[in-house]
C-alpha positions in Angstrom: 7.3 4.6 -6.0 4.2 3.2 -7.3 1.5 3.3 -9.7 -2.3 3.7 -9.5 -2.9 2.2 -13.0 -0.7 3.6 -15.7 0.5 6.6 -14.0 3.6 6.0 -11.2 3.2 7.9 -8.1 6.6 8.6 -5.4 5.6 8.9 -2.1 7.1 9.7 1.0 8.2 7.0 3.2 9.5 6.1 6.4 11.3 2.5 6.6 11.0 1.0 10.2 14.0 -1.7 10.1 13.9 -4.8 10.4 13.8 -8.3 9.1 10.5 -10.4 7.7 7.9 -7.8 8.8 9.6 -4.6 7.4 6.9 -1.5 6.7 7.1 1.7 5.0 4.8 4.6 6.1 3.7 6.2 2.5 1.5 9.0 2.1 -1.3 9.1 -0.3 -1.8 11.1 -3.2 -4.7 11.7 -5.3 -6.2 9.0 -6.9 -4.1 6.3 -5.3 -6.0 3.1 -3.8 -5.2 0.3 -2.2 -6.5 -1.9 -5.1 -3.3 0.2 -6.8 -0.8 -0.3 -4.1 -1.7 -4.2 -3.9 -1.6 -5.1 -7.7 1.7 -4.3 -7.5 3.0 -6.1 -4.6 0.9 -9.1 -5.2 3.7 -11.5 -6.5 2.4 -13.2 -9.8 -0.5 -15.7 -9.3 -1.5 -14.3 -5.6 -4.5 -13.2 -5.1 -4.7 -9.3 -5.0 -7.9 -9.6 -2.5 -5.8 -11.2 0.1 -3.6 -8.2 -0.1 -6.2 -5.3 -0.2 -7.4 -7.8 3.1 -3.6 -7.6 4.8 -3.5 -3.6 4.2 -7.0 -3.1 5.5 -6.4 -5.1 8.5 -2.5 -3.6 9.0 -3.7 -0.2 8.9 -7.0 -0.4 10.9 -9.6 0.9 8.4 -13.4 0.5 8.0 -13.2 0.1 4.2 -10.1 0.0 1.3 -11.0 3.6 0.3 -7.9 6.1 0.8 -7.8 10.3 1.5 -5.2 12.6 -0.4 -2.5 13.2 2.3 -3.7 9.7 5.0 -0.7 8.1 6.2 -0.8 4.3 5.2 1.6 1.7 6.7 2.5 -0.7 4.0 5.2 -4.0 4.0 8.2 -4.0 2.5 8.1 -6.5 -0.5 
């Protein structure tokens, strides 16, 4: 579970196992972003760009914008 802003969101995941390097596929849902997802993995002080970076580079994608129903692969944190 996580939230896009003050509303939490579940999502469907698939954990692949696995030490340092664990991901979870999740599935998005309206209005989630990736701007979401990462200010809330972003340990305290980091620097939420360099995650929206990681999750556009780990997933392939032209941009950080997300589609109701996209399959994401995100790390375990």
């Amino acid at each position: 579970m996580w939230s896009n802003g003050s509303v939490a969101v579940s999502s469907t995941v698939n954990s692949s196992a696995g030490s340092a390097g664990a991901t979870t596929t999740y599935i998005v849902r309206p209005g989630d972003t990736l701007w979401g997802y990462a200010s809330q993995v972003t340990p305290r002080g980091g620097d939420i760009r360099q995650t929206v970076s990681e999750l556009i580079e780990l997933n392939d994608l032209e941009t950080a914008s997300l589609t109701a129903g996209q399959s994401i692969v995100v790390p375990v944190r």
